[in-house]
N, C-alpha and C positions, 0 to 999 in steps of 0.2 A: 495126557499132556505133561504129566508133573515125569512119567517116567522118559519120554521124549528129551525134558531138559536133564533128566540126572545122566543120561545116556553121554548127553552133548557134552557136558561138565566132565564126564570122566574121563572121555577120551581125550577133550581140551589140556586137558592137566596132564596127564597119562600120556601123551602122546612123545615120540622118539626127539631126542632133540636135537640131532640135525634137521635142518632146511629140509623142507619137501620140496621136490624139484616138480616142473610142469607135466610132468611125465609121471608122476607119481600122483600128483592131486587131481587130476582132469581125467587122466587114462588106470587108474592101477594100478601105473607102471606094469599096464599090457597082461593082466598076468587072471583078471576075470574071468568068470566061468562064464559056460553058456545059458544058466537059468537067470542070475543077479544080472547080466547083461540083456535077456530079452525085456525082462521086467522094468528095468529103467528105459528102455525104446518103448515100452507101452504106458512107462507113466508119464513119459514125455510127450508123449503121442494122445494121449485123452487127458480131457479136465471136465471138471464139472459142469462149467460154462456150454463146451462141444455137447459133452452127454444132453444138457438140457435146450441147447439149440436143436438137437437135431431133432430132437421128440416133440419140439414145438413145431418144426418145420416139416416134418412128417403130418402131424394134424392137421397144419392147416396144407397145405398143395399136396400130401401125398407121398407117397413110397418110391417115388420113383429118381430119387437119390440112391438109393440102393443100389443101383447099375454101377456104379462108380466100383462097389464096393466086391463086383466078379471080376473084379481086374488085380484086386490086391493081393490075393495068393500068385498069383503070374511075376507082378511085377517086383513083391518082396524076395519068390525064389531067384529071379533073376539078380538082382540088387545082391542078396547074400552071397551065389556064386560068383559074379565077374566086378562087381565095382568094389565091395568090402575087400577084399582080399587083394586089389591094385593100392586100394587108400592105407592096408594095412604093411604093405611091404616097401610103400615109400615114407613109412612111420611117421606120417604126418597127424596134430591132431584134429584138424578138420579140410572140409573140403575147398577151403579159401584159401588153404597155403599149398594149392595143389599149384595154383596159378605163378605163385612165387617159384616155384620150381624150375 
């Protein structure tokens, strides 16, 4: 924890001093890899809460939430080819300013 806040502190201080623009704090300013980006889609995607719901919810009804879970290799390669790469060429940063368009 104590390395967590010296991390935080240094970069606070340390950091460039122009403005970071929206595009730069939220996005990378575009410029992330493909490991550092799946990793936050997966820490975003699980929490502790889910992990221990669904272990509880397994026990008691059973496995058969699982089903849901033959569909996510399908639907994430789909998602990776045809929607990321429309959302990433109308350089928006999410999917609600698609609609503003």
């Amino acid at each position: 924890m104590c390395a967590n806040l010296g991390l935080g502190l240094f970069f606070a201080f340390n950091r460039r001093k122009k403005a970071a623009t929206t595009d730069e704090m939220f996005l990378g300013s575009r410029t992330m890899q493909t490991i550092p980006l799946a990793m936050s889609v997966l820490a975003s995607m699980l929490s502790a809460i889910g992990i221990i719901g669904f272990s509880g919810h397994y026990y008691t009804y059973g496995f058969h939430y699982l089903w849901n879970f033959t569909s996510a290799p399908l639907v994430a390669l789909i998602v990776a080819k045809v929607i990321i790469p429309v959302l990433y060429d109308l350089k928006v940063t999410s999917v609600f300013e698609v609609s503003a368009l």
